[in-house]
N, C-alpha and C positions, 0 to 999 in steps of 0.2 A: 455076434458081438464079441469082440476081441481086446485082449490088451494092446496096447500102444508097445512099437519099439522100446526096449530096456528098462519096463517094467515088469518086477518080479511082485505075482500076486500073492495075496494073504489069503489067510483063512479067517473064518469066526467071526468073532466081535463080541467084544465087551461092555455092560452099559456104565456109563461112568454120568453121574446126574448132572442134568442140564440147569442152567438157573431157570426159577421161576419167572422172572420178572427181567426187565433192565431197569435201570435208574431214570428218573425224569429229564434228567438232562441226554438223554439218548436220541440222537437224529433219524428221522426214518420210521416208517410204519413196522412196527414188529413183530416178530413172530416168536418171541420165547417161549417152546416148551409145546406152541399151538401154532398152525399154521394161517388162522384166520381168525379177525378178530370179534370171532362171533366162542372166543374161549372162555371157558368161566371168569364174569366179574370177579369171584372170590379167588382167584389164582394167584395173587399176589399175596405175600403172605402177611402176616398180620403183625402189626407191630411196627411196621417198616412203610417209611417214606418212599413208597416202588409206585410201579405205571403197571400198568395193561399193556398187551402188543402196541395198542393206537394211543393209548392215555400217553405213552412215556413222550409219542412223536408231539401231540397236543400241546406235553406242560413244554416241548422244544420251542415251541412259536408261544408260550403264552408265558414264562415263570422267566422273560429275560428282560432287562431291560429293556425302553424305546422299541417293543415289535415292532418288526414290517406290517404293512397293510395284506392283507392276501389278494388274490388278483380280486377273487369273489367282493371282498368288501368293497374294495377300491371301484369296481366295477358297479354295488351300488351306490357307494356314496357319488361318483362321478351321474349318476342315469339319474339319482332324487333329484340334485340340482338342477339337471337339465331340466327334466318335468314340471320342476317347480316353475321355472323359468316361461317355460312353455303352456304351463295352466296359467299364469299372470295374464301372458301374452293375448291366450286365447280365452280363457275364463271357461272353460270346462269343467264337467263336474265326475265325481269318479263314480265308476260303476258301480251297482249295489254287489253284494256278496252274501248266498244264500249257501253258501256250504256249513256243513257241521247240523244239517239238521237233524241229523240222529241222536241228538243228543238230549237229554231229559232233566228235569229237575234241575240244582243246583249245577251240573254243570254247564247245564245249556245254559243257566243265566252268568256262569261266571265265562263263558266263550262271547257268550252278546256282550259283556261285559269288553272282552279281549278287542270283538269286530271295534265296537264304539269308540274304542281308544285307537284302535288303526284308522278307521274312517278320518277321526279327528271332530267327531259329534261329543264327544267328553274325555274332561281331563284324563290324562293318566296317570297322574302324580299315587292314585291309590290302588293302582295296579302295577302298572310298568314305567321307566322311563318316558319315555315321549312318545308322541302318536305317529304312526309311521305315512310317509308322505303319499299324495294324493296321487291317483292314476293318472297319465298321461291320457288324452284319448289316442284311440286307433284310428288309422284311415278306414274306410269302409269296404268290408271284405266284400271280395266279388262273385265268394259262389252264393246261393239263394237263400240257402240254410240261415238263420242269423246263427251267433256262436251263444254259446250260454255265461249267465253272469260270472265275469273275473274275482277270483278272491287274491287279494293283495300279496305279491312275493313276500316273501319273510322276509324283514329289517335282520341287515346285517348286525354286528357286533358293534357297539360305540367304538371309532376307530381310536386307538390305543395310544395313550400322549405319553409324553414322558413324566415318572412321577416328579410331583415337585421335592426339594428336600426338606421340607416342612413334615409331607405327607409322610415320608420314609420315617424322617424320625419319629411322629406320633406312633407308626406302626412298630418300630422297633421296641419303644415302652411298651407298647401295650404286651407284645410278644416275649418280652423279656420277663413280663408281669405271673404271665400264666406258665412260662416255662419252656418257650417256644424258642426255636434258634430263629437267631437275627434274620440269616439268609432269608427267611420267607416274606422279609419286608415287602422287597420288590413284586415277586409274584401275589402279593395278598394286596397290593395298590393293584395290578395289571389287573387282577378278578373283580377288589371293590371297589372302583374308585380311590378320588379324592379321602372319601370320605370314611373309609375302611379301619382307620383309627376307632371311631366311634359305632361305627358297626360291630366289629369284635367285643366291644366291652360290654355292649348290651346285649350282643346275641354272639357270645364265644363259638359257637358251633358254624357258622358263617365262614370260618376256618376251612371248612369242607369245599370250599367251592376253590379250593387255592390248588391245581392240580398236582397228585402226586399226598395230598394228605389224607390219612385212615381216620375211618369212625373213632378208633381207639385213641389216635394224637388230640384229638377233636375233643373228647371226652377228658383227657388228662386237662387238656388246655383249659376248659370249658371248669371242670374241678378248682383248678391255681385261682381263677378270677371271681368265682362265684362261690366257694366253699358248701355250704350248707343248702345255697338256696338254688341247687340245681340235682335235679334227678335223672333218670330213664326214663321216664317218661313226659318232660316238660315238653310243652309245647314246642321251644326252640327247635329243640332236640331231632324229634319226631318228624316234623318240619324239615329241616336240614336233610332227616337220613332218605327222605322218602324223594329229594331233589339228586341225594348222592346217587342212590341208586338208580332211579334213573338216566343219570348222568354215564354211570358206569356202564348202564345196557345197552348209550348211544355209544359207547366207545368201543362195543362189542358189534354192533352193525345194528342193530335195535333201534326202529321209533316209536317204538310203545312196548309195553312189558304187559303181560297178565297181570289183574290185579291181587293171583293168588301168590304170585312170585314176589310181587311185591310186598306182600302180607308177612309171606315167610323170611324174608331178608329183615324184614324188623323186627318179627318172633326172635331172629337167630342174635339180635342186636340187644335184646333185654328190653324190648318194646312189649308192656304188660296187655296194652289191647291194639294190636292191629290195625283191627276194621277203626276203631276210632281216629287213630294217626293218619290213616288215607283220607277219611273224607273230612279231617280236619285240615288235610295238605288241599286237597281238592278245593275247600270253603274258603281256602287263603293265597288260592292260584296257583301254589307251587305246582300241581299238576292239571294236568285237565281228564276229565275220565268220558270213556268212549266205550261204546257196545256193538258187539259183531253178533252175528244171527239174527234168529227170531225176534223182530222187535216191538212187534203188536202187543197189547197189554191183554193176558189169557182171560179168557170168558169165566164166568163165574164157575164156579165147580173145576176147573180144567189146573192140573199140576203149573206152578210158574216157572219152573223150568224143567224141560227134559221127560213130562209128564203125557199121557196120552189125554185126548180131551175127548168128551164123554162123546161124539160121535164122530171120531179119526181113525183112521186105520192104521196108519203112521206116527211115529214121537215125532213132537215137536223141535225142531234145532232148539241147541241149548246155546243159554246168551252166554258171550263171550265177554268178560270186564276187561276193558284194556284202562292204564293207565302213559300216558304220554307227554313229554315236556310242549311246551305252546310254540317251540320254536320248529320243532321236528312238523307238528299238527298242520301247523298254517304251511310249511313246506310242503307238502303231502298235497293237501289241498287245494296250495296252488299251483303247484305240478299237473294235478288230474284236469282242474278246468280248463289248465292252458293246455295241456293236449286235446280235451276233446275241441276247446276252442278249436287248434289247428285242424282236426278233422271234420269239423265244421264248416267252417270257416274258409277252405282250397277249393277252387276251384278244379272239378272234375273232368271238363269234357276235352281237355287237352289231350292234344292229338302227336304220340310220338313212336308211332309206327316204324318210319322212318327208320329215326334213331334204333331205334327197337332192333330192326333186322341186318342192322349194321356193325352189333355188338359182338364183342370181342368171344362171346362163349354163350352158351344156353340160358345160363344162370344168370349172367350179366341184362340179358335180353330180355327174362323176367324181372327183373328187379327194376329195372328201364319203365317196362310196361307200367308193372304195381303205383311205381314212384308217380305214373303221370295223370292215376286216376284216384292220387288220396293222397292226404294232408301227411298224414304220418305214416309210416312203416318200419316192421322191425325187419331186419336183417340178418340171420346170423351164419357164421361158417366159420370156419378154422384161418391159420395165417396165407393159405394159397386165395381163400377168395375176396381176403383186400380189393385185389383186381376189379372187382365187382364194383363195388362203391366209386373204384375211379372210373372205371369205365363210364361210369352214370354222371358223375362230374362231369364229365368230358361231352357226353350227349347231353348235356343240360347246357353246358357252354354255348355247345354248337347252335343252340335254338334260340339262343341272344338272352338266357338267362342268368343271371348273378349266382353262380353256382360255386360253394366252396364244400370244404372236410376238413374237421377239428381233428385232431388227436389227442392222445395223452399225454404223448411226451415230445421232447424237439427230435427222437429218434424216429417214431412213426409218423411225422409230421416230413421229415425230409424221405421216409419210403412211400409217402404217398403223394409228395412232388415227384416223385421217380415216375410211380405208375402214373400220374396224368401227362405228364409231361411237360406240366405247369406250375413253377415253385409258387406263383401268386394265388395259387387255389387253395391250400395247406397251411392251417394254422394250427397252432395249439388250443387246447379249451384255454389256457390260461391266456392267452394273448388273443384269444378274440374277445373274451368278455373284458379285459383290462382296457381293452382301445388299443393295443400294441402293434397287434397283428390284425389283418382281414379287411374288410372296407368298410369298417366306422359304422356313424348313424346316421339314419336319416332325421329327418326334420322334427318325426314327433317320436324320438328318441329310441326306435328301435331299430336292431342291425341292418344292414339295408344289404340285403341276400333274398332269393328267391329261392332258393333251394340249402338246405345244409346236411349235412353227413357226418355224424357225432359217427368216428371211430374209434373202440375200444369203450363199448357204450355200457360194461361192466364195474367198468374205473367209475361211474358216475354213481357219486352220492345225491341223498333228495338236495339236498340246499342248495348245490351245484344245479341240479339238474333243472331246481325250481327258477334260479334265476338264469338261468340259459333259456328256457322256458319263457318265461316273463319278455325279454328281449327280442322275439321272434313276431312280427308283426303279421295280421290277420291278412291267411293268403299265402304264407308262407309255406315250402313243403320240408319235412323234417323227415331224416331215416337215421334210429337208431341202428348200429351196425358193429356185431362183437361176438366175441366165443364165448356159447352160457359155459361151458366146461372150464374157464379161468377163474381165480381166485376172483372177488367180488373187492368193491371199492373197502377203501381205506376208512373214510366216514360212514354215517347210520343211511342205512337204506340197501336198495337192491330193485333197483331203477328198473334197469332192464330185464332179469331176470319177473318183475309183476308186469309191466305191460306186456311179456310172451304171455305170461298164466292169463292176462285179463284178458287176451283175444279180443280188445274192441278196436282193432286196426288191423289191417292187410301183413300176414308174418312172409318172408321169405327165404324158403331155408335155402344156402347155395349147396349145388351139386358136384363143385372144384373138391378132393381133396386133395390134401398135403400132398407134397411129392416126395419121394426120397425114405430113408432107412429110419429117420427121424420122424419124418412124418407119419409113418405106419405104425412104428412103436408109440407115439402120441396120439392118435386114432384108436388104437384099443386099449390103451389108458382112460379115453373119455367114456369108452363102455363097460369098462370097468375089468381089461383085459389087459395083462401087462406080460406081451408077447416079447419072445426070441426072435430078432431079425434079421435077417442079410443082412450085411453091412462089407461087400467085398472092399469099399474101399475105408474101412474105420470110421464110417461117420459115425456110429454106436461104439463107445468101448466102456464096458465093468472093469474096474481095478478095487480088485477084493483089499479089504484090509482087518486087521484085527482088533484094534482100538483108536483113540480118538488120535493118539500122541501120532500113528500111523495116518491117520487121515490128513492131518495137517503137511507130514512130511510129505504126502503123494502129490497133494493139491497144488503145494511149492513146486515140485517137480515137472507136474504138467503143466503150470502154466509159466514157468522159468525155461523148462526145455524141450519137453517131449512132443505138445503141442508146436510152438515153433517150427520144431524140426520137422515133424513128421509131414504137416500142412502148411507151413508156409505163412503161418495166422500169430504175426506177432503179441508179446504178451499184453500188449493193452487194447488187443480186441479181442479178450480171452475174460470173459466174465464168470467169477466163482458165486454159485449160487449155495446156500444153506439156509437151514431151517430154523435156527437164533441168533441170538446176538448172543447170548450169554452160552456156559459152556465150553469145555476142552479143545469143539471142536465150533466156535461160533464165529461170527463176522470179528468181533474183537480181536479173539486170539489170530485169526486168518488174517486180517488185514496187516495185525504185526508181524507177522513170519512174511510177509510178502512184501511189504514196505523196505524189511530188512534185505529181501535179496534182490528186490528189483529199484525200490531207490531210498538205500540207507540214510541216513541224515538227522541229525541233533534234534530235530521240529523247533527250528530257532521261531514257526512264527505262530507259537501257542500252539503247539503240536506237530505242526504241517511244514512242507518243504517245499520248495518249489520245483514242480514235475510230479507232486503226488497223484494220486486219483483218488478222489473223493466226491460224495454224496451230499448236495446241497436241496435242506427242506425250507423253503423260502413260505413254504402256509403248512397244514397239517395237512396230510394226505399225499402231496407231494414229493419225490423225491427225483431231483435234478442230478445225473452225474455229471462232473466235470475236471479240473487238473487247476492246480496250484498254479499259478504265474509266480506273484509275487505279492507282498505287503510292504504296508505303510501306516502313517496314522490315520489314513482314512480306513483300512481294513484289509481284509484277503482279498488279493484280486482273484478269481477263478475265470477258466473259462469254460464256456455250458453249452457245449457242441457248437462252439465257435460265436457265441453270445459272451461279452465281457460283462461277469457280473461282478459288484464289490459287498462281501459282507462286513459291515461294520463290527468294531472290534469285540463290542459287550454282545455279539450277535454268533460268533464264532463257534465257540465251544456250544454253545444249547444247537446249534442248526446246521454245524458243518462237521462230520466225519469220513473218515475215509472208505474208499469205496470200490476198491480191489475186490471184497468180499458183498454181497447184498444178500438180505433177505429176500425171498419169490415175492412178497409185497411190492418192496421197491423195485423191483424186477419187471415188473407185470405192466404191459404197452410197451415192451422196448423189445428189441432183439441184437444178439451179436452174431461176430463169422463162429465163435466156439463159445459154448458155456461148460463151467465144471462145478456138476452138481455133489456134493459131500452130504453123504449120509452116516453119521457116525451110528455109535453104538444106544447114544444116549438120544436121538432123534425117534424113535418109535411114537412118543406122544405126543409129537407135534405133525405125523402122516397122516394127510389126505389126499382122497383122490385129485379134487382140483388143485392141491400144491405141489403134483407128482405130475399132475397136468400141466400147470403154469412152467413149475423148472424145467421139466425136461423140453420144452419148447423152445424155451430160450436162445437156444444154437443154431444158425442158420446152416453151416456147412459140416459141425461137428458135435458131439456132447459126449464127455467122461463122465461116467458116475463113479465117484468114491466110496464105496457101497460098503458098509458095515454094520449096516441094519436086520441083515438076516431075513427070517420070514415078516419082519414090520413092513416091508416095502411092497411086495404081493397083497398080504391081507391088506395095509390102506387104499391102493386100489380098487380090489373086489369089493372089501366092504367098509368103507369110514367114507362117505360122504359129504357134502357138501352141508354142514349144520346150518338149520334154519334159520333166519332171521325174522322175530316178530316186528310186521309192517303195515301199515293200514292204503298205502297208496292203492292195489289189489282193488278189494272192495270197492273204493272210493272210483276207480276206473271204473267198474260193472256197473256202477249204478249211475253214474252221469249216463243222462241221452246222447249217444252216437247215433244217432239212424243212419248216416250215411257211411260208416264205417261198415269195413267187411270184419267176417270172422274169419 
């Protein structure tokens, strides 16, 4: 690994602090300070109106006015209707739903509680909003197995209207009452409704659910409106904190939390008894509570948890409390049945030998195989065995089957119309489930595909995953297909990553790897080895530097000249990756040193110019790059790899930034001809292996690391890992009936 033509290297580095947080109005999944957002909840500091890496992207799509629908919602609000339409038509009745049986006491009846109000067998006016819509039926699957019973996708988000000005101004009294800035009118209608005027006056702490505000704004608020008759430990209160937190462990990649974790963030809150606030949250639905391990009730005499029983030879598993929001649960839930559903459910004895022996490589040829005798299959391998999935496309085609593959983004979507050779096979996740992209539905409302190919199947969060799921009709064959070595999805979950660990489906690891200087140095990155490699012709090059204010100046220079010159890879297919937003050395300050040399300009249109390049999050999780065209009063026009899209004007600043610079989040399912990774001095506590993994991938023909992290870049490869996410899908896969699934 070499410098580039007429760069002179530095030495050392110095750390210069990073921010903690970005601000709510921040676009883009983030990574301040942490590389994934699995970072501590408590990182933001306190006192202060801040986000999470993922919170800040969230309050971008939710604290503006008139949100967009996200594809996901849109995607269910469009399939209820149909269904509805279609149970009228047909008078069907919806499946029973026998998931959640693990569950005991008080919670089991406050989850029957939850099913009754999704079946539509009782109101829900004293739990939830309204009752979520009835199942479509399925055609009848044609392998033998029948599938086991469906538990109802998770109801989207009420889709999001515009406040009225009636509604604003109630909230702004109220707000103005307790000592709250105005600004938070809109965002405090978009979280409570209509009705959020009179929600805040009687339960001030309700405040909490407005993304971007702390226990502590909550608490002052909650003081101005109620004086005397509010404490630490009121009900509200407790209530409130035990939905916050939660909230905040989904924003971290969490669908359920321990219920000691939970215990201890409301000790840490001036919550006098814990245990009592949880299963008063529990009694009153905020959460639902859930147990892992051992869950037999112990024999008399025998320890109840973790005790030996008076004739074992072995300790008992000790039970696990989980606490978890109803929406993450039913997601979860419905994810597992509808997988085992599809492994159920496919027909096996299909014969693709053929195909099989005609496949473009070894790897391709088992996967071919796998794919033709099981419902589902995972996949995995690095960016060379894409190949693979198309390959199988393609044999799937050839046998007169409805074969397509999702991707993450419009960029892996047009590299794997490359590799099939068919742009009509390639979609986006987000434009097959919108209806945009792909071939529609069928008659009783699901996609009408025979085969599909979720790649970059780490991008997928549960709620995504659960209505992509949902949509697949019995007989269907699904393959997960992704690098477990990449940073994981934006939302709570870790999709793919529990179906490897659950093994109740056919896995198949490819045997391609990467090719090139790039690829070998990210190959023993994923083992946790971060070798020295040939690179006779630069594709690897370190350019040492000494502090951030250096880092910035180099990163300009590679991607204004040195790059160009040296490969031929002009500057706007020259992706600078970094590890925050905030900081000396972060996407902010990057995008502006780069704006200025590559296209200067006043931002006559609310920041932006025409010919910028910037980062469009059109739902949470998402990050679209694309280039300014032009505005008007309809909005920014952008274009989004050759897609016109318009963001409306009150929609601009919370969803559109510039995008020169990206965090590895946003980064992650896309690839350029060069990426230039910047490692400042102040980056050490946001390295990890998979964000050392994800960036350095990023370059197809090239990659510059800006390095002035020192020994932080080695040890987070060797040793800072991939932090866990608490999940319950796992479990919930092991214990549905697969018999026909392999291990």
């Amino acid at each position: 690994m070499t410098a580039l033509p007429g760069e002179t290297p530095g030495t050392g580095g110095t750390d210069t602090p990073q921010d903690a947080v970005s601000p709510p109005d921040e676009a883009g999944a983030q990574e301040p300070g942490a590389p994934e957002p699995e970072a501590e909840a408590e990182a933001a500091s306190d006192g202060a109106a801040e986000a999470s890496p993922v919170e800040a992207e969230t309050d971008a799509a939710e604290a503006s006015p008139a949100p967009e629908l996200s594809e996901a919602q849109a995607e269910l609000a469009a399939q209820r209707e149909l269904r509805e339409r279609i149970e009228q038509r047909k008078a069907a009745k919806a499946a029973p739903i026998d998931a959640g049986a693990g569950l005991s006491g008080t919670a089991a009846d406050l989850l029957a509680a939850v099913r009754a109000v999704e079946s539509g067998e009782k109101a829900g006016s004293a739990f939830f909003g309204q009752p979520a819509a009835p199942q479509a039926p399925r055609r009848p699957a044609p392998a033998a197995a029948a599938p086991p019973p469906r538990t109802p996708a998770p109801r989207a988000a009420p889709a999001p209207q515009a406040a009225s000005p009636e509604a604003l101004d109630a909230v702004r009294a109220v707000l103005v009452a307790g000592g709250a800035p105005e600004s938070l009118a809109r965002p405090a209608v978009g979280a409570l409704g209509e009705q959020a005027a009179e929600l805040l006056r009687t339960d001030p702490w309700q405040l909490l659910a407005v993304p971007g505000v702390r226990p502590e704004q909550a608490d002052g608020f909650a003081r101005a409106l109620l004086g005397a008759d509010c404490g630490p430990d009121d009900g509200r209160r407790t209530a409130a904190l035990v939905g916050w937190v939660l909230e905040r462990a989904a924003l971290q990649g969490h669908t359920a939390l321990d219920a000691e974790a939970v215990r201890a963030a409301l000790a840490e809150r001036a919550v006098s008894d814990p245990d009592a606030a949880v299963r008063e949250a529990v009694e009153e639905g905020v959460a639902l509570l859930f147990q892992e391990g051992e869950d037999e009730e112990p024999e008399e005499g025998e320890a109840a948890e973790g005790g030996l029983a008076p004739d074992a030879d072995t300790p008992r598993e000790p039970v696990r409390i989980l606490l978890g929001l109803d929406r993450y649960a039913l997601a979860e839930e419905s994810l597992a049945d509808g997988l085992a559903r599809l492994v159920n459910a496919c027909e096996k004895a299909a014969d693709w030998a053929e195909a099989a022996a005609a496949a473009p490589s070894p790897s391709a040829a088992e996967l071919i195989r796998t794919t033709a005798a099981a419902g589902l299959v995972a996949h995995s391998g690095g960016e060379a065995a894409r190949a693979e999935p198309a390959a199988l496309i393609a044999a799937a085609r050839g046998l007169g089957l409805r074969a397509f593959g999702a991707a993450h983004s419009e960029d892996g979507r047009r590299r794997l119309a490359a590799a099939t050779g068919d742009p009509d096979t390639a979609v986006t996740l987000a434009g097959l489930l919108s209806g945009s992209q792909g071939p529609g539905r069928d008659e009783d409302g699901a996609l009408a595909l025979d085969l599909l190919v979720v790649l970059d199947a780490p991008q997928l969060d549960v709620e995504s995953a659960a209505v992509l799921v949902e949509a697949l009709a019995d007989g269907a064959r699904l393959v997960l297909s992704g690098d477990p070595g990449v940073l994981g999805s934006a939302g709570a979950g870790r999709v793919f990553a529990d179906v490897l660990a659950a093994r109740t489906c056919p896995q198949v690891v490819s045997r391609t790897p990467d090719p090139g200087p790039i690829g070998e140095l990210v190959s023993g990155i994923g083992i946790g080895e971060l070798n020295q490699v040939d690179a006779p012709g630069k594709e690897v090059v370190i350019v040492p530097v000494r502090d951030a204010g250096e880092a910035v100046h180099r990163t300009v220079q590679l991607v204004a000249d040195s790059v160009p010159r040296a490969f031929s890879i002009p500057a706007d297919e020259t992706q600078v990756i970094t590890v925050g937003h905030g900081g000396a050395a972060g996407t902010r300050v990057l995008n502006e040193a780069l704006k200025q040399r590559l296209n200067p300009g006043p931002g006559r249109f609310g920041g932006f110019d025409p010919g910028d390049r910037v980062v469009h999050v059109p739902a949470p999780g998402r990050a679209v790059p694309g280039v300014v065209r032009s505005a008007d009063a309809e909005g920014l026009h952008l274009d989004c790899g050759g897609v016109p899209v318009v963001v409306p004007q009150e929609r601009v600043e919370s969803s559109v930034r510039h995008g020169w610079a990206l965090s590895a989040h946003q980064a992650a399912g896309m690839r350029w001809p060069a990426a230039v990774v910047v490692l400042p001095g102040d980056a050490a506590a946001g390295l990890s292996r998979p964000w050392v993994y994800t960036a350095f991938g990023r370059g197809e023909r090239h990659l510059s690391v800006v390095h002035g992290a020192d020994q932080a870049l080695p040890h987070a490869v060797a040793e800072v890992p991939a932090q866990e996410r608490t999940t319950r899908l796992r479990p919930l896969l092991e214990a549905l009936p697969t018999p026909d699934a392999a291990s």
